[in-house]
C-alpha positions as CSV (number, residue, x, y, z in Angstrom):
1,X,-40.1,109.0,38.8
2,X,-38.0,106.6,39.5
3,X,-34.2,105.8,40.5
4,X,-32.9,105.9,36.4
5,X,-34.7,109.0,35.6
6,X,-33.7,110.8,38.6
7,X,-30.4,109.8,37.9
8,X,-30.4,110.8,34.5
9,X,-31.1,114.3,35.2
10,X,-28.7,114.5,38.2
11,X,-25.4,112.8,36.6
12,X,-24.7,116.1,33.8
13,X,-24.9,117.8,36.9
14,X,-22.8,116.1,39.3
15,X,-20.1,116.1,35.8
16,X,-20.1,119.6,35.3
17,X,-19.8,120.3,39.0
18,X,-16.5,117.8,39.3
19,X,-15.2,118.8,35.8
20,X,-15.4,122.5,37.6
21,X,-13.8,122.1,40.5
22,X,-11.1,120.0,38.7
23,X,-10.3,122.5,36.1
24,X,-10.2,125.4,38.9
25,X,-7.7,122.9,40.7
26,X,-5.7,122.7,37.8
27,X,-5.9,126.6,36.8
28,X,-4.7,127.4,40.2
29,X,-1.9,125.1,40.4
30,X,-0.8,126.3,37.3
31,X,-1.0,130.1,38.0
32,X,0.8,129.0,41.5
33,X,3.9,127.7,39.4
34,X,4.0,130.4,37.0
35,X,3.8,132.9,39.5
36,X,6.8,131.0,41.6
37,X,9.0,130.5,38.6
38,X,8.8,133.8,37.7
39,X,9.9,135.0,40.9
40,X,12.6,132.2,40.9
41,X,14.4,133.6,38.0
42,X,14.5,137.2,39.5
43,X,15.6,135.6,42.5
44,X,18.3,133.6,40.9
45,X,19.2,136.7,38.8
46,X,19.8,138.6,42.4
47,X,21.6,136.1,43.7
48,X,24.1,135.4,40.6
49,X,24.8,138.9,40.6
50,X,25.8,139.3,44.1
51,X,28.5,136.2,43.1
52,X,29.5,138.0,40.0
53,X,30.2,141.2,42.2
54,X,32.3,139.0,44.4
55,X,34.5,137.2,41.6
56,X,35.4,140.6,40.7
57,X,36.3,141.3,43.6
58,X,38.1,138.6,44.0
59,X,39.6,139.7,40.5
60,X,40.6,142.6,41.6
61,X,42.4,141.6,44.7
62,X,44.3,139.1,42.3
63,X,45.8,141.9,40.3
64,X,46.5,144.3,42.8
65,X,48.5,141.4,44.7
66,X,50.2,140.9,41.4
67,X,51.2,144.8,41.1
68,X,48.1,146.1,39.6
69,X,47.0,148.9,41.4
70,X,44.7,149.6,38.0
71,X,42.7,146.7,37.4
72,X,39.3,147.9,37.1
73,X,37.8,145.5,39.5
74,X,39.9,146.6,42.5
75,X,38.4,147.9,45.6
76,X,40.6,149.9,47.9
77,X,38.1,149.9,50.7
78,X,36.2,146.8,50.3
79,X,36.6,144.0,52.2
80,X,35.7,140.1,51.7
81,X,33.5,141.0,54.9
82,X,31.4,143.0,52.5
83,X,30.4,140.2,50.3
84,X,30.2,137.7,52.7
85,X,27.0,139.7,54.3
86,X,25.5,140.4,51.0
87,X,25.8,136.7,49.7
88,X,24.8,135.3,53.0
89,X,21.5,137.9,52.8
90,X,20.6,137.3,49.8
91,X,20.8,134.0,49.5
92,X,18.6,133.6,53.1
93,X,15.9,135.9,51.5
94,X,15.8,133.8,48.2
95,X,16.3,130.4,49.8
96,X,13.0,129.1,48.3
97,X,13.9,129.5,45.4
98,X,16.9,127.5,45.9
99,X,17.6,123.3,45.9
100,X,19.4,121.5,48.8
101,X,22.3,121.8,46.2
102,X,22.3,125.5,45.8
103,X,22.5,126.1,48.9
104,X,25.2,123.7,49.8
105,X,27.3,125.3,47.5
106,X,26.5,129.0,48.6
107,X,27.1,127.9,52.6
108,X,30.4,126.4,51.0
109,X,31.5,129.5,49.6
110,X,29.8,131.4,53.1
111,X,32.3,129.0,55.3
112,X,35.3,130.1,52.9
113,X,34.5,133.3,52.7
114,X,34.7,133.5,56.5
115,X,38.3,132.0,56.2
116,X,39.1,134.9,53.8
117,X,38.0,137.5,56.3
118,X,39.7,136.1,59.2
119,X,43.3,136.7,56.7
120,X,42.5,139.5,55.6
121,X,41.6,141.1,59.2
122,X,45.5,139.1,60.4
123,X,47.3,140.6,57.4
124,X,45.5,144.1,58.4
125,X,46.9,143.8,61.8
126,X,50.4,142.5,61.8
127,X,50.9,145.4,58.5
128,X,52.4,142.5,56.5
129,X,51.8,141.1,53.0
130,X,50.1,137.7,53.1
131,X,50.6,135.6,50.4
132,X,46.6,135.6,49.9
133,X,46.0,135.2,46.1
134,X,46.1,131.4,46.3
135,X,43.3,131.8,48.3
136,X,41.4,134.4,46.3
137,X,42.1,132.4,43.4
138,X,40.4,129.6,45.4
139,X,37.1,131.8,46.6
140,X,36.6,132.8,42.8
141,X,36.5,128.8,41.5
142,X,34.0,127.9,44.4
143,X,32.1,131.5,43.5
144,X,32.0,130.3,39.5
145,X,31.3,126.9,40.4
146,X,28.1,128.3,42.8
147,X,27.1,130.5,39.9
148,X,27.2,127.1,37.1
149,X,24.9,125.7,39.9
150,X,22.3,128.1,39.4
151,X,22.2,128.3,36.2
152,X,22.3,124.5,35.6
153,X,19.1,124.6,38.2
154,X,17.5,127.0,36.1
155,X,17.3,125.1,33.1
156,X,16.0,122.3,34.8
């Protein structure tokens, strides 16, 4: 036998064998990414609804400020404390999931959050009524803005 023959019977082989391993590369990739992206969206779905408790918080705060002791978002014994944990978790155990945007935003909203809590534990201690709903008002644009964020990320 020589070289050509050899090489004849030899080549189908070494095709199969590459076109194997090539297509099990490209199945796992592809079973890596759907796995991820399905986690993503439940991840993204935990996170925005952390947010969304938060803005109605935030909400509810707002009215009771303004005289509404009813609003059906207010939480007597709640604190911006509260949120700021959950958030913070959350968003640590998801970070993946999440681009250098994303997070960016969320530590934003983290750092104003903090801000909050340090009124809100002042106007606990002095017993007076802080003007605060400017900055409620504030922590619920940067909380909608974090959750367009997501959502824009998502579709891309």
């Amino acid at each position: 036998m020589d070289f050509f023959k050899i090489a004849a019977l030899i080549s189908p082989l070494i095709s199969a064998l590459l076109v194997g391993l090539v297509t099990y590369n490209l199945k796992l990739k592809t079973t890596k990414f759907n796995i991820l992206y399905q986690n993503r969206i439940s991840a993204f779905r935990e996170i925005a609804d952390k947010l969304t408790k938060f803005k109605n918080f935030c909400n509810g705060r707002i009215a009771y400020f303004q005289g509404n002791e009813f609003s059906p978002y207010y939480e007597a014994h709640t604190g911006t404390l509260h949120y700021r944990t959950e958030i913070a978790d959350i968003s640590t155990l998801n970070s993946i999931f999440l681009s250098k945007e994303s997070k960016l935003s969320i530590e934003n909203l983290i750092n104003s959050m903090g801000m909050l809590c340090s009124v809100e534990l002042a106007s606990s201690k002095n017993d007076k009524e802080l003007n605060i709903i400017g900055l409620y008002e504030k922590l619920l644009n940067e909380t909608e803005e974090c959750v367009e964020t997501l959502y824009s990320e998502l579709n891309s």
